[in-house]
N, C-alpha and C positions, 0 to 999 in steps of 0.2 A: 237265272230264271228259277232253279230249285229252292237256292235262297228266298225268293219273292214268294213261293207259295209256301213255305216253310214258314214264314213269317208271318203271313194272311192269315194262316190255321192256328195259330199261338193266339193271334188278336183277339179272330174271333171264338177260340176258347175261351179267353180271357173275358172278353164281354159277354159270353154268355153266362160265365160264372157270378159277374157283377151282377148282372142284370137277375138270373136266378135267385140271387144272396139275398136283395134287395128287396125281392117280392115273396121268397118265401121263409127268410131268415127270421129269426123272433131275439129278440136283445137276451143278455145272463143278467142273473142277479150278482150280489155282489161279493154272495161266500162262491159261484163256481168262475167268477174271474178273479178272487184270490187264490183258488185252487190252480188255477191254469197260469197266475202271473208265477205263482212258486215252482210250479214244474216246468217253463221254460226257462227259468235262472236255471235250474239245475241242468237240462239238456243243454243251452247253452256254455255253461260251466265243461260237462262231458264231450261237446262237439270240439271244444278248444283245446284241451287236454289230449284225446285225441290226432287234431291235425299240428300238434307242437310232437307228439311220438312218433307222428306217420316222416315229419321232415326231419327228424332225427335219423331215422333209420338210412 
């Protein structure tokens, strides 16, 4: 039963964040989605790096 309501509040966080996003989000232009495509290559670059040292140890 924890499960089940554990899982109901994720939902509806999750649709309220949709639903928020949608009504009050405003679209980027195209230099601050190349600013953002280039620093998640790198944090993704550093997350990987990362959990390849963490399963080494």
């Amino acid at each position: 039963m924890t499960l089940l309501i554990i899982l109901a509040c994720l939902f509806g966080a999750v649709a309220l964040m949709v639903i928020l996003g949608e009504r009050f989000g405003k679209p980027m232009d195209e230099e601050q989605q190349a600013k953002f495509s280039k620093t998640t290559w790198i944090l993704v670059f550093a997350i990987l790096i990362a959990a390849l040292v963490k399963g080494m140890l």
